[in-house]
C-alpha positions in Angstrom: 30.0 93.0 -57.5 27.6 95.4 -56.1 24.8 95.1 -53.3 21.7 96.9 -53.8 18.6 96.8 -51.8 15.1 97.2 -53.5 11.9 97.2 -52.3 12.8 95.0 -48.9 15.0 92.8 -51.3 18.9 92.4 -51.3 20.0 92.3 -54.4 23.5 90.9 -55.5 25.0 90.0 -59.4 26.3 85.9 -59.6 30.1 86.1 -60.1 29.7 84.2 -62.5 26.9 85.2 -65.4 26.3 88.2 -64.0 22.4 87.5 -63.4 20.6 89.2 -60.7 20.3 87.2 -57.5 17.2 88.4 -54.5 17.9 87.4 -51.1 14.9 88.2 -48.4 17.5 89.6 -45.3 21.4 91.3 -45.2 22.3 87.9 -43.5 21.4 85.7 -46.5 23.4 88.3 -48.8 26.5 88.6 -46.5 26.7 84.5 -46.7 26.1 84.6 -50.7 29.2 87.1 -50.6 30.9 85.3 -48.6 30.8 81.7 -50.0 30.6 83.6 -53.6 27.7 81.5 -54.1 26.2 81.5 -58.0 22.8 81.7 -59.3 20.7 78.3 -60.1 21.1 78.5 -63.6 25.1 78.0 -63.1 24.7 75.5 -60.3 22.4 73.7 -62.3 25.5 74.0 -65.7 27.7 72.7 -63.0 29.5 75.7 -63.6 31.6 76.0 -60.6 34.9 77.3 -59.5 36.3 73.9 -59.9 40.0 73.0 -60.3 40.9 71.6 -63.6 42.1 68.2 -63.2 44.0 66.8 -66.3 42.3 63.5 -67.6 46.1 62.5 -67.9 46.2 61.9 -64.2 43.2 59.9 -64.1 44.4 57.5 -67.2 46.3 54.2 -66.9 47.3 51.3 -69.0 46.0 48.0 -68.1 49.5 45.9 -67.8 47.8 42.6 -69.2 45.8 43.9 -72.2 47.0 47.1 -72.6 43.4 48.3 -72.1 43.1 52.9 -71.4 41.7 52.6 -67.9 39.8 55.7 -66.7 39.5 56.3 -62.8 37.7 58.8 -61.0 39.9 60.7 -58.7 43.7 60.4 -58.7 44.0 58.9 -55.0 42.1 55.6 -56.9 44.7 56.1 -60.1 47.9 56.1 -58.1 46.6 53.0 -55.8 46.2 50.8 -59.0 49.4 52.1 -60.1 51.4 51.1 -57.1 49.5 47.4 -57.0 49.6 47.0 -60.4 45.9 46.2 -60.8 44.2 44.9 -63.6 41.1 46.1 -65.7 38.2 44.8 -64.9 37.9 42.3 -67.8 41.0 41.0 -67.1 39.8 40.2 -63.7 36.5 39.0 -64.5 38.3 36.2 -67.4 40.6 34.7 -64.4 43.6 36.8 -64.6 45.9 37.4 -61.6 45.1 41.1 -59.8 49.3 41.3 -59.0 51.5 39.6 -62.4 54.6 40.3 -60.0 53.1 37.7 -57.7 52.3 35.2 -59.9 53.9 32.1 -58.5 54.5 29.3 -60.4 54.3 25.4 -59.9 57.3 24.5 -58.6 57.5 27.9 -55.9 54.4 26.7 -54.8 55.8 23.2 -54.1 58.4 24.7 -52.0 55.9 27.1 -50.1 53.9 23.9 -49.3 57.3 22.1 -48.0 58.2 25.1 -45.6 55.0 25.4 -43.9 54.8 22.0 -43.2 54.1 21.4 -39.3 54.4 25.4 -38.9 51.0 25.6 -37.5 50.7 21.8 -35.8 51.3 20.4 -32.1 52.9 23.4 -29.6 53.4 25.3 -32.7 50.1 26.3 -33.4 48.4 29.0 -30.8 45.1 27.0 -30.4 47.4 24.3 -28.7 45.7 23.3 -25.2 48.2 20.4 -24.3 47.5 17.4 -26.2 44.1 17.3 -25.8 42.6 15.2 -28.3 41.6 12.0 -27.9 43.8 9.1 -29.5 40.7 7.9 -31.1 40.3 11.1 -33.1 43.9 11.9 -34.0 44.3 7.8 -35.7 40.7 8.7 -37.6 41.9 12.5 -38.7 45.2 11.2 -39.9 46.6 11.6 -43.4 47.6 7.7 -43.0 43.7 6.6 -42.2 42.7 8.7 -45.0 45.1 6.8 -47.8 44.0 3.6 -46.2 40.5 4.4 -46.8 41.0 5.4 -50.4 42.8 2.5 -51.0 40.1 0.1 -49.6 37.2 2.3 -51.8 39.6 1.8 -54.9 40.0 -2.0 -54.3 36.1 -2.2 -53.7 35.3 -0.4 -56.8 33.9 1.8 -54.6 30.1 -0.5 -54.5 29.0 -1.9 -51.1 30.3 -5.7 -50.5 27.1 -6.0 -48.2 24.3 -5.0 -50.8 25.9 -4.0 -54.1 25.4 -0.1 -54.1 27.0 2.1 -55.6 27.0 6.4 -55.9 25.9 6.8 -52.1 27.9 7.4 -48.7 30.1 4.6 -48.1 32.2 3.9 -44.9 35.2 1.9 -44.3 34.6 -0.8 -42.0 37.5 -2.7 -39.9 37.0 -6.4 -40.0 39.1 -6.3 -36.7 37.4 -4.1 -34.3 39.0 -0.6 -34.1 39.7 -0.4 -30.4 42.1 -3.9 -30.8 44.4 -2.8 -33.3 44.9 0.5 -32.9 48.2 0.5 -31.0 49.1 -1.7 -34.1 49.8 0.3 -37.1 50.7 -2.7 -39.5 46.8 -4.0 -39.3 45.4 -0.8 -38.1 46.9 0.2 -41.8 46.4 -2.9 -43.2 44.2 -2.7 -46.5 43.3 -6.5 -46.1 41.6 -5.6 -42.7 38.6 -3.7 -44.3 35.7 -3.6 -46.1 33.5 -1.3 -48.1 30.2 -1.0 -46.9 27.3 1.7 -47.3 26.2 3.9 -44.5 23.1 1.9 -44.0 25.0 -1.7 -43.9 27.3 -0.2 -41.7 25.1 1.3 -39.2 23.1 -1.7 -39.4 25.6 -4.1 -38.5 26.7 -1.8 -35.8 23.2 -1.9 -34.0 22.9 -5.7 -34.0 26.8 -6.6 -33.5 28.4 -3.7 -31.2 31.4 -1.5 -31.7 33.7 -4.1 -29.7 32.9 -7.3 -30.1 31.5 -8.1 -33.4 32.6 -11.5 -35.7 34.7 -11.1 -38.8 32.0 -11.2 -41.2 32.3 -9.5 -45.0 28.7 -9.6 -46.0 25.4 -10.4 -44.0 21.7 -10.4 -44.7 19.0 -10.0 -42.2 
């Protein structure tokens, strides 16, 4: 490569075509040398002193569909390869990302069984001491929930009070609440409630109370 200097213009070949390149000052050339920059017409040919990667590296099978996946650096091909990730297509139609992890029915079933009360009570790191209010813990209990199911089944799942049907409905104690609930047998009991909308039931809470109210399945006002 040689350096000449014409008419207050440094002059310098590109290493790579062998054009002439002008630079304006010696510090512009010395850099160019340097960093054995190339002229625009081979940075614009992306023809740079790149190293060859093999398109090899970059190329994996898809373990579901057998599909030729394509990455664009090897960092990203070796990380799919060690997770054993999918193609896209594969993902997008529901498939698992891992197969190896897969679980089936059955080793879910036991998963469920082990956690059970691993989180709950003293167990869970939330836990301020038993806190809650007895109140809340009879009303957000697995058992209140089955006996509310089973009085919307019974019910048909209409109002008894005004004959709806596909709108909020509540659950309504013919006993009041606050009586029985140290008594699980007709705290639980299915006979000892009644289906009613959210209207009826507000309604019938506004004129009757929350503790003293009659035993009453339907009323009109």
């Amino acid at each position: 490569m040689e350096n000449k200097k014409e008419n207050d213009m440094f002059l310098r070949n590109c290493p790579k075509c062998g054009k002439i390149i002008c630079y304006s000052d010696i510090y512009k050339l010395n850099n160019a040398n340097r960093r054995n920059t190339l002229c625009r017409s081979c940075v614009s040919k992306n023809i740079k002193h790149k190293k060859i990667i093999n398109i090899e590296d970059l190329t994996r099978i898809c373990p579901n569909c057998k599909k030729e996946i394509i990455h664009k650096n090897k960092k990203d091909c070796k990380k799919s390869i060690k997770k054993n990730l999918l193609c896209n297509s594969c993902v997008k139609k529901g498939k698992c990302y891992r197969k190896s992890f897969h679980h089936s029915e059955e080793t879910k079933r036991l998963l469920r069984e082990i956690n059970i009360g691993l989180q709950s009570g003293d167990k869970n790191p939330n836990w301020k001491g038993g806190i809650t209010p007895i109140n809340d813990k009879l009303r957000h209990s697995t058992k209140y929930f089955d006996w509310r199911i089973s009085v919307f089944a019974r019910d048909n799942y209409t109002c008894k009070n005004c004959n709806k049907t596909n709108c909020v409905l509540n659950s309504h104690h013919l006993q009041p609440f606050y009586k029985i609930k140290n008594d699980e047998i007709k705290l639980y009991d299915i006979n000892n409630g009644i289906t009613w909308c959210k209207n009826c039931h507000d309604l019938f809470h506004r004129i009757y109370g929350r503790k003293e109210f009659p035993n009453i399945i339907a009323f009109n006002f």
